[in-house]
C-alpha positions in Angstrom: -24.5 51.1 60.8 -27.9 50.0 61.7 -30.2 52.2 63.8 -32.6 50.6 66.5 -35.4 49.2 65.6 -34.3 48.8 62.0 -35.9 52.0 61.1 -39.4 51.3 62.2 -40.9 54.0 64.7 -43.7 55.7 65.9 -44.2 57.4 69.3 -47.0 59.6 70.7 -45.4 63.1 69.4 -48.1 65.2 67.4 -45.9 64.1 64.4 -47.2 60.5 65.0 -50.8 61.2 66.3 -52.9 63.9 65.2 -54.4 64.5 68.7 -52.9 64.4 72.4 -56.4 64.8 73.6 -59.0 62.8 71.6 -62.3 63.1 72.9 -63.8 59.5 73.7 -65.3 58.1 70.3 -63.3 60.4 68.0 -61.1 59.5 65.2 -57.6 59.3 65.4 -55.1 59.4 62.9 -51.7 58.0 63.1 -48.5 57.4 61.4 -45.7 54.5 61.5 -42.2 55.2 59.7 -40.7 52.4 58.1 -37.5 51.3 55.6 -38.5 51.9 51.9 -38.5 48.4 51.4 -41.5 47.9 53.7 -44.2 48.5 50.3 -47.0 46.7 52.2 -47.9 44.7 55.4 -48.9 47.7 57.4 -51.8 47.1 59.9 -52.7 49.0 63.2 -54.4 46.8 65.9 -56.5 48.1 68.5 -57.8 46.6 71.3 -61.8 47.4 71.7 -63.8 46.8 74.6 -60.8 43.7 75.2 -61.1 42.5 71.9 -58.6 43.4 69.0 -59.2 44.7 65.8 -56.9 45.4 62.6 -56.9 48.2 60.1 -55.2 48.5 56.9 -52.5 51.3 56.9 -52.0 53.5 54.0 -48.9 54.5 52.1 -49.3 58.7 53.4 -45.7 60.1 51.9 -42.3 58.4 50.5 -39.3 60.7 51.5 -36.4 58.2 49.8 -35.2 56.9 52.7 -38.4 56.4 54.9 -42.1 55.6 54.1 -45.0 57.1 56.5 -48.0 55.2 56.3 -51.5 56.5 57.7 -54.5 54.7 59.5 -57.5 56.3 61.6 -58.3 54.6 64.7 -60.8 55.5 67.4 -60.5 56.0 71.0 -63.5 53.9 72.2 -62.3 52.8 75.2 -61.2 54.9 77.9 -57.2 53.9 77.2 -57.2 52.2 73.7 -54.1 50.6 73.4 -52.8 49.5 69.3 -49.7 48.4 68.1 -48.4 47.8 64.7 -48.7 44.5 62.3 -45.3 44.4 59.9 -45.5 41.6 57.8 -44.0 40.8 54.1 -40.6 39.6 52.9 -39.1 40.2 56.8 -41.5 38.1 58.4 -43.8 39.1 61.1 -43.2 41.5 63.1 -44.7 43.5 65.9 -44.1 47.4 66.6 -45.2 48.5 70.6 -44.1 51.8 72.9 -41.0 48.8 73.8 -39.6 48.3 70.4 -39.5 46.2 67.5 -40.5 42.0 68.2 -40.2 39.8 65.4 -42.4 37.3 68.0 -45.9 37.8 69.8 -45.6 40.2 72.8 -47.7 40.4 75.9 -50.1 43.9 75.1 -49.0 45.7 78.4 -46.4 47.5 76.3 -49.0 49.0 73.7 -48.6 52.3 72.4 -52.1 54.3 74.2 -54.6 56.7 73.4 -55.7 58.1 76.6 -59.5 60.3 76.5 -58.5 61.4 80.4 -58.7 65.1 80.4 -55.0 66.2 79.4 -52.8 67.9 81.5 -52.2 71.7 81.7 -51.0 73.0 78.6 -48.2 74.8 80.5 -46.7 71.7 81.9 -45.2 70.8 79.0 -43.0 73.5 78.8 -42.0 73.3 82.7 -38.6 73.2 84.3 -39.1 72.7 87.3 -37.0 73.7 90.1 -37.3 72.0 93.5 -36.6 74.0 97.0 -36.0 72.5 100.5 -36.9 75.7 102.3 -34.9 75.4 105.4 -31.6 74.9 103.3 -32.2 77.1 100.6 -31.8 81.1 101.9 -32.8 83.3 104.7 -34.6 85.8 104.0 -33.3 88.4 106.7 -36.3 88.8 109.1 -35.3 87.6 112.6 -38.1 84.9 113.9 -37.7 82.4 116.7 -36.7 79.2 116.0 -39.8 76.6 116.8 -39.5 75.0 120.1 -38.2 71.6 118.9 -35.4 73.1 116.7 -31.7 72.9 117.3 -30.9 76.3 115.7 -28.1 76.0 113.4 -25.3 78.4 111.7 -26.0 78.3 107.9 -22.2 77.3 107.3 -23.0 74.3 110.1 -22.4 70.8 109.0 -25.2 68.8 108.4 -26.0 66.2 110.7 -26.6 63.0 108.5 -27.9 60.7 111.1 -28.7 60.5 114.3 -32.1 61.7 116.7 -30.7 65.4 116.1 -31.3 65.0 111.8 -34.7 66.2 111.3 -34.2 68.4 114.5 -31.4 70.7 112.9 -32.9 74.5 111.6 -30.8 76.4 109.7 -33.5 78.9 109.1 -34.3 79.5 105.6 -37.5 81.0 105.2 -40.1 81.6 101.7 -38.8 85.4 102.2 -34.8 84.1 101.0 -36.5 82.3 98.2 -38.2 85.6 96.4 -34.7 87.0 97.0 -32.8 84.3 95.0 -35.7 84.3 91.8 -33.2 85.4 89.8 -30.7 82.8 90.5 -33.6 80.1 90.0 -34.3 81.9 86.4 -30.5 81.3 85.7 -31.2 77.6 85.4 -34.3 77.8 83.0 -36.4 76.7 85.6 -40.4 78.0 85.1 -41.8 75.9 88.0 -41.1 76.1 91.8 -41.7 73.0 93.8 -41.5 73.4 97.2 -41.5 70.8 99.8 -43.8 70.9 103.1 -44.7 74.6 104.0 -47.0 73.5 106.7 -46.2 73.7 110.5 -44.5 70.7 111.3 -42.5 69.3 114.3 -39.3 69.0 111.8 -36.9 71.1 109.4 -38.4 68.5 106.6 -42.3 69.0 106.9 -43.5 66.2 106.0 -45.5 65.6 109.4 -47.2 68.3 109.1 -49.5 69.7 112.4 -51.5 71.5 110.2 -52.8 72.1 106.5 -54.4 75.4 106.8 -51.4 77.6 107.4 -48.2 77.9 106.6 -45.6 77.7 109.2 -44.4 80.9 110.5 -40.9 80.3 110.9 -41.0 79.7 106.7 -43.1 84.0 107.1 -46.6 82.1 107.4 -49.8 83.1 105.0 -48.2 86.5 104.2 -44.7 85.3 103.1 -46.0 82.4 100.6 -48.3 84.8 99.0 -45.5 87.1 98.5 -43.9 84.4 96.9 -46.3 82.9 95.1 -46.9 86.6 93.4 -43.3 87.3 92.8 -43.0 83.8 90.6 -46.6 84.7 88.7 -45.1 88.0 88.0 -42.8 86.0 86.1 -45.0 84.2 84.6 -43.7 80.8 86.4 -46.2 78.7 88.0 -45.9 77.4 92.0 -46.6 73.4 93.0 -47.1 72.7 97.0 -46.0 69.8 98.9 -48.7 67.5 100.0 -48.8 64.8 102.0 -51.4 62.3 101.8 -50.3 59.0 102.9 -49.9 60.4 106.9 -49.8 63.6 109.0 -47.7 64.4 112.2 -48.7 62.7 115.0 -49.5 66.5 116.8 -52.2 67.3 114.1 -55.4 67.8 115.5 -56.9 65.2 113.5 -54.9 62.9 115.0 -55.1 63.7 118.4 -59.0 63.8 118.5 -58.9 60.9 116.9 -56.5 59.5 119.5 -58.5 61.0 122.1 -62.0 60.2 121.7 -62.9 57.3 120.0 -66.3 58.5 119.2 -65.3 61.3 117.3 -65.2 61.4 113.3 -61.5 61.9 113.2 -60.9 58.4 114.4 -62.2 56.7 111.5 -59.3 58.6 109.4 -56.8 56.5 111.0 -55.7 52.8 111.6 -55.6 52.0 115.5 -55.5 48.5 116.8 -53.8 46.5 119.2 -51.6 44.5 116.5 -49.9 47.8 115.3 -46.7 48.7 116.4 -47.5 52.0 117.9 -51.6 51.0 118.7 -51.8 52.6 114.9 -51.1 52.3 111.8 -47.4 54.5 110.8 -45.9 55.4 107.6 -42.7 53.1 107.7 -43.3 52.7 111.4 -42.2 55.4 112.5 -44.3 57.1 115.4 -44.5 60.9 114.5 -46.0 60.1 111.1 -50.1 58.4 111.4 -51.2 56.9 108.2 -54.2 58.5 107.1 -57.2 55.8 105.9 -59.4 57.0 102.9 -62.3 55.1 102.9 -63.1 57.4 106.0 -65.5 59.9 104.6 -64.1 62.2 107.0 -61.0 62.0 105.3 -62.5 62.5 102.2 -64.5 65.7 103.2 -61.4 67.6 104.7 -59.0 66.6 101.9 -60.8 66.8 98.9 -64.2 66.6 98.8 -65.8 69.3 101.0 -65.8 73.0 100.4 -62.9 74.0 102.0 -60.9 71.1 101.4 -57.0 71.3 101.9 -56.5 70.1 98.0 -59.0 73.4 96.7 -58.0 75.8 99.6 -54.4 76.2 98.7 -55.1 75.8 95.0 -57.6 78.7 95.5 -54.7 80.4 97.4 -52.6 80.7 94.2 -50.8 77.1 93.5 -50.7 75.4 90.4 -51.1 72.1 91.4 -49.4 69.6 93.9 -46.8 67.4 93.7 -47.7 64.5 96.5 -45.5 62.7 98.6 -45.7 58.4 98.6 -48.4 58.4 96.4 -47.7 55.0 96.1 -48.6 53.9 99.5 -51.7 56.4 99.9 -54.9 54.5 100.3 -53.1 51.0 100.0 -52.9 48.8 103.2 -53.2 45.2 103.4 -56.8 44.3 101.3 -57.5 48.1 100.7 -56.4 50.0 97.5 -57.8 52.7 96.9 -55.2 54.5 95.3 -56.3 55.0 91.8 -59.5 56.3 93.7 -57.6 59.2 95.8 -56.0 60.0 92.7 -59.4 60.8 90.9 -60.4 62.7 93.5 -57.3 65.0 93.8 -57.7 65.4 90.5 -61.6 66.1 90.6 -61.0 68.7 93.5 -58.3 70.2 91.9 -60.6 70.8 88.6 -63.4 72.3 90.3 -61.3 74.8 91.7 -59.0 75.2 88.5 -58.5 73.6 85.0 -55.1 74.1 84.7 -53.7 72.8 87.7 -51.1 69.7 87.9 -50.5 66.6 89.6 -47.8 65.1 89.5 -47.3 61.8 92.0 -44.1 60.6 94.0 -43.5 57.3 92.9 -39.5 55.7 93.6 -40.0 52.6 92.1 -42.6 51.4 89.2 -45.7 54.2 88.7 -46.9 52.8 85.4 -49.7 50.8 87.3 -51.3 54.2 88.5 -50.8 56.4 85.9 -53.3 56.9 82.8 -56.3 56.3 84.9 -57.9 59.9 85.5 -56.0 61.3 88.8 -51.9 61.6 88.1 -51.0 63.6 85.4 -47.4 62.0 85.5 -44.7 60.7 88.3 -41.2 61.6 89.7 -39.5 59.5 87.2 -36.8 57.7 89.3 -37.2 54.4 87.6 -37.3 55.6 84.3 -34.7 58.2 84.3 -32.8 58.3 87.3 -31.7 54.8 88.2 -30.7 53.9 84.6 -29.0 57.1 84.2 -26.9 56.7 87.4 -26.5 53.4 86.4 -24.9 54.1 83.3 -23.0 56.6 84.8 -22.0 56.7 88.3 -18.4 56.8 89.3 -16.6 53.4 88.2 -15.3 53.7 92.0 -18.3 54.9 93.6 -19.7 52.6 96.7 -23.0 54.3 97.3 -25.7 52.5 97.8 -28.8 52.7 95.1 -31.6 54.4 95.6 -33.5 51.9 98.5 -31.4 48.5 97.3 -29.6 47.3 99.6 -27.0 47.2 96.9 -24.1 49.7 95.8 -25.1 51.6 92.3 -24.4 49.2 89.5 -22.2 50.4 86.3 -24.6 49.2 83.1 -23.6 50.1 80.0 -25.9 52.8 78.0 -27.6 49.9 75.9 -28.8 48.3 79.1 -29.9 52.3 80.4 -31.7 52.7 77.2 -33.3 49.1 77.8 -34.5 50.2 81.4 -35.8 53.9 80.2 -38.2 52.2 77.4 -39.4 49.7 79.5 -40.8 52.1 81.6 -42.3 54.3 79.3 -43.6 51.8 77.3 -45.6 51.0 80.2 -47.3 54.5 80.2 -48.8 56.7 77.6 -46.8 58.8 75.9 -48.5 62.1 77.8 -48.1 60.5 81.2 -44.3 59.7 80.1 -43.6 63.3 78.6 -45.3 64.6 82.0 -43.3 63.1 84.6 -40.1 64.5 85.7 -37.1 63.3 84.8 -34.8 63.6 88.2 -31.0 63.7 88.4 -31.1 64.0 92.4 -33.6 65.4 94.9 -34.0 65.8 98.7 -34.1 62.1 99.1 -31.5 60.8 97.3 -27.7 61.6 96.6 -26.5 64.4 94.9 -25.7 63.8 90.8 -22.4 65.7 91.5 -21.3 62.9 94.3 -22.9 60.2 92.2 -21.2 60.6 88.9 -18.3 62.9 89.5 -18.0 66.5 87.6 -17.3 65.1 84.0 -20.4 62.7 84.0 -22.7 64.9 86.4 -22.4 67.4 83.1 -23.5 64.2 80.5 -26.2 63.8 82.6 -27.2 67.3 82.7 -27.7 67.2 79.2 -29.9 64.0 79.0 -31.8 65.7 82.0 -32.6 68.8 79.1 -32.9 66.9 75.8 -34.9 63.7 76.4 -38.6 63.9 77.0 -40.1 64.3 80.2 -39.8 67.1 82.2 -36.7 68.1 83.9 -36.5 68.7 87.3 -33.4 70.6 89.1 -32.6 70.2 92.7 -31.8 73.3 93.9 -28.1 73.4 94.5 -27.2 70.5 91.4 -26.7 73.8 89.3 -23.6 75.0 91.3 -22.5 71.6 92.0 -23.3 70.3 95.2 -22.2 67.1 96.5 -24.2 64.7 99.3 -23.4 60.8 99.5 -27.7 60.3 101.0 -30.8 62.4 101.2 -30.0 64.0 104.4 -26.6 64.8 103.4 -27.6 66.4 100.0 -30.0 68.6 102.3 -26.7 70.9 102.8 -27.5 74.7 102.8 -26.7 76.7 100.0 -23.6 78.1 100.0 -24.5 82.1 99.1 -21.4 83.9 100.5 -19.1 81.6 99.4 -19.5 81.2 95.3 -16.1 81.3 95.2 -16.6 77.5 95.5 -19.3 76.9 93.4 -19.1 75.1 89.9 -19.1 77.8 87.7 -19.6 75.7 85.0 -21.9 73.5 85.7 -24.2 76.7 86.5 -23.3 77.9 82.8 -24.2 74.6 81.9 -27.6 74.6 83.4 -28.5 77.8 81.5 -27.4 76.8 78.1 -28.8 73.9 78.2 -32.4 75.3 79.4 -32.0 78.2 76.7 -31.9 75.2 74.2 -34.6 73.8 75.7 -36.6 76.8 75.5 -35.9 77.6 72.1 -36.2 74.3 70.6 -39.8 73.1 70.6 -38.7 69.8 69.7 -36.9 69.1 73.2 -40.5 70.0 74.4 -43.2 68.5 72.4 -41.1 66.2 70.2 -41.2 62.7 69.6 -38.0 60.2 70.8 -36.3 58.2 68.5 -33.2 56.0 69.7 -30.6 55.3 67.2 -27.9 53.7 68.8 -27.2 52.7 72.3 -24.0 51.4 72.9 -21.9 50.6 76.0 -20.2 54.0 76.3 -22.3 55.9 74.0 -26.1 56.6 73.4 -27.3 58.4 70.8 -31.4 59.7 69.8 -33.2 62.1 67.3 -35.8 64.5 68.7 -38.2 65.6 66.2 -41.0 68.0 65.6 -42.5 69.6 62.4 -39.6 69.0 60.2 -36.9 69.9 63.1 -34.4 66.8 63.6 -31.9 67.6 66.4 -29.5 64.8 67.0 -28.2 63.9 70.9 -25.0 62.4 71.5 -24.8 61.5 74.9 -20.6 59.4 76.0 -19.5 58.2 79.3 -16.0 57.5 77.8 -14.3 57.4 74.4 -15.7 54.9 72.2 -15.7 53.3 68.6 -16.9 56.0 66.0 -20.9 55.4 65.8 -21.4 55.7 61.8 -25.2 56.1 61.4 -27.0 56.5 57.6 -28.0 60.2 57.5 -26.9 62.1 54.9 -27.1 65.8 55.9 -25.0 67.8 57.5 -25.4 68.8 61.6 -25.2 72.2 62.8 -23.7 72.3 66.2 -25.9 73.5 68.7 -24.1 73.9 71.8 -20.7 74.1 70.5 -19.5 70.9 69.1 -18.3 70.1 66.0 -20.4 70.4 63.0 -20.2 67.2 61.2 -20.6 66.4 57.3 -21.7 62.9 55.8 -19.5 61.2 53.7 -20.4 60.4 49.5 -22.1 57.7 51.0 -24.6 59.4 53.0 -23.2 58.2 56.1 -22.5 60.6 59.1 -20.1 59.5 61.8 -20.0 60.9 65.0 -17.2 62.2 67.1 -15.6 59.1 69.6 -14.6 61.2 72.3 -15.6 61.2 76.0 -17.0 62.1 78.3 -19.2 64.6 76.5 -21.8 65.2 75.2 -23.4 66.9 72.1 -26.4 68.5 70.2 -26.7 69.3 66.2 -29.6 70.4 64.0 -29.9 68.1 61.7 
């Protein structure tokens, strides 16, 4: 009946640290929970300009079966990271963003404070919903298909593999997304990401021939600013697509610069006789130019000058950019210079709007680029997709994971819950709560194919209760399946719902009503309690609101955890009642999945 961490906590929730935002050189305060028979041995160390520093703690309130303790620190440094010093009768202990350590622990896992300007208030409160525009809906208007498209019936098959893949056009268009707005709004979703919207020599976009115009087989200019006006009407906000690691190989940029070697454009790309092509390719592969940012060139028509692509298309009417392999951009051999195209996305995007978000594409380990003025947060595939398919994936599935040249391992949920505070602990808690948490996407397999129907609905809730924001790919809410990216890239089926999962669309709205109307799955802090094989179990907590998670893959041994008060159900479980002892146990069965108010 012990709870991780042996009842010590603290996270970056504004129950734990009276400002998300300090300003550099202000005061701090923050609070550390602990077992009433922690009476003293409370210290917060900071590191300062490299070096560390303790402060006393104080006793702040005793509720009988926890003590807060309070300490003021400063946020001198750009990022000050601190940790907490438990000594006294248990030993010595150390509390980071990883967990309790009863040994000394490298600092990379501190808890942060973060004086970066904060991300838009709105983002916090997203749901984001993401839309591959040629699979998603026609919109009725008859337009040619481009010249390199294979025109396609939207009840085709997709072709998976092959020269023909990225050639396929089924023809949905930014007119057939305003149509289905209300379908989108039946998920929760707030947030529209689209992928590429730019002309491009592919149904994908993402070698784009141009980033001043939208492609005319999507409506062009007129079409997204319809669209973009139909989601503000709703008060939602609208992210763009941008990629800038590479272009298509057809952008004039790249054919100046291929042209005339005297001309600016060539210094914004990599040619040389030892590449594979005569320059530099993203992944090799011919139609996609890597783009080099220590041109200034580069720098002007991206994000530095005037009319910039980054300001243009915020200026236009998006709320910020979601940017493809962020990871690779400005990094080649002995050149990094990723953390600096980061701050200046983000300084072009705050000179043409404050409230704007970036959010970075990231599949592997982000932490190393976040909290450093540029990314707001990443797609959170490390920290929330691969441990949540991991835990959860068909016991018979063979697909492979995610990049590994390796079939989807089955972990049980203590190792999941190992991998998902690993990675945050590497972040601060505002880039964590920022990024999106990601069940599938264009790139990857669907949940639904991944996990089977039972599981695909656990996951669901985990995608809407734990922090982070949740991202839905479009088709996921009525049950889509796809074995690889191109595969999940299926159109959606709109005249056929007779073969949609009813359910699982019920589910999605439910559970993004609770979302909504629960501030705590929002802004709320994180606290694991148990994470066993089949079963995981957390508290999130705001302001005096507890709700409990419950989240099984199977049935399981009856998790008894010391709480005594009773849990209202909140999406129609059982409400539960603790026992004389002040001891709550929690239902064994699974698959499922549960939320009470506590």
């Amino acid at each position: 009946m012990t709870m991780l961490d042996n009842g010590f906590h603290h996270d970056g929730s504004p129950d734990h640290v009276s400002t998300l935002a300090p300003e550099p050189g202000e005061t701090v305060t923050v609070f550390v929970r602990t077992p009433p028979t922690q009476r003293d041995g409370v210290h917060v160390r900071t590191v300062r300009d490299g070096e560390p520093h303790f402060t006393e703690a104080v006793l702040d309130r005793d509720t009988g079966d926890e003590l807060w303790w309070r300490a003021d620190i400063t946020a001198h440094n750009t990022v000050t990271p601190y940790r907490f010093l438990l000594t006294g009768a248990s030993g010595y202990r150390w509390l980071t963003a990883a967990g309790l350590h009863a040994h000394d622990v490298p600092d990379h896992q501190d808890f942060r404070l973060s004086t970066h300007p904060a991300p838009p208030s709105w983002a916090a409160d997203a749901i984001v919903y993401e839309i591959f525009p040629d699979r998603f809906a026609r919109g009725g208007t008859a337009r040619p298909a481009p010249a390199w498209a294979l025109p396609r019936a939207w009840d085709d098959p997709v072709v998976g593999r092959g020269p023909e893949t990225e050639r396929q056009f089924f023809g949905g268009d930014l007119d057939g997304v305003r149509a289905r707005l209300d379908h989108v709004a039946a998920t929760g979703a707030n947030t529209l990401w689209l992928t590429p919207v730019f002309p491009a020599r592919s149904n994908h976009r993402y070698n784009a021939s141009a980033f001043d115009r939208i492609d005319p087989a999507l409506g062009g200019d007129a079409a997204y600013r319809a669209l973009i006006d139909a989601a503000h009407d709703r008060g939602w906000r609208v992210l763009g697509d941008l990629t800038t690691n590479h272009c298509g190989d057809d952008h004039p940029w790249f054919t100046t610069a291929r042209a005339d070697k005297e001309s600016p454009e060539r210094t914004m790309f990599w040619f040389g006789d030892d590449e594979d092509h005569g320059y530099a390719a993203w992944m090799g592969v011919p139609s996609l130019p890597r783009l080099d940012w220590s041109s200034a060139r580069l720098r002007e028509l991206m994000t530095d000058g005037p009319d910039a692509v980054v300001a243009r298309w915020l200026r236009f009417g998006l709320d910020g950019w979601r940017v493809d392999v962020a990871n690779m951009t400005g990094r080649r051999g002995g050149q990094d210079l990723t953390r600096e195209v980061a701050a200046r996305m983000w300084a072009a995007t705050v000179r043409e709007r404050a409230d704007a978000l970036l959010v970075a594409e990231h599949t592997h380990d982000a932490t190393g680029d976040l909290d450093a003025g540029g990314w707001h947060g990443t797609m959170n595939y490390a920290g929330f997709t691969r441990p949540v398919w991991s835990w959860l994936r068909d016991p018979d599935s063979t697909l492979p994971f995610l990049g590994v040249p390796a079939d989807v391992p089955r972990l049980g949920g203590d190792l999941a819950v190992a991998t998902m505070r690993a990675f945050a602990s590497r972040m601060s808690w505002r880039s964590f709560t920022h990024s999106w948490s990601i069940l599938s996407s264009h790139d990857t397999a669907r949940i639904r194919t991944v996990c089977g129907p039972e599981l695909a609905a656990v996951a669901t809730g985990l995608l809407y209760t734990l922090p982070g924001t949740p991202m839905v790919y479009a088709g996921d809410e009525i049950g889509l399946e796809g074995a690889w990216g191109e595969d999940a890239r299926r159109p959606l089926p709109w005249d056929g719902t007779d073969a949609w999962d009813h359910a699982a669309l019920a589910l999605h709205r439910d559970l993004g009503r609770l979302r909504h109307t629960h501030a705590a799955l929002r802004h709320g802090g994180l606290r694991w309690l148990h994470a066993g094989a089949d079963t995981v179990v957390f508290l999130r907590e705001l302001a005096g609101e507890r709700l409990l998670v419950q989240a099984s893959r199977a049935a399981h041994t009856p998790v008894r955890l010391p709480l005594a008060t009773p849990a209202e159900p909140l999406n129609g479980t059982t409400a539960l009642t603790p026992d004389p002892a002040g001891t709550l146990t929690l239902p064994a069965d699974g698959p499922a999945f549960h939320v009470w108010r506590l």
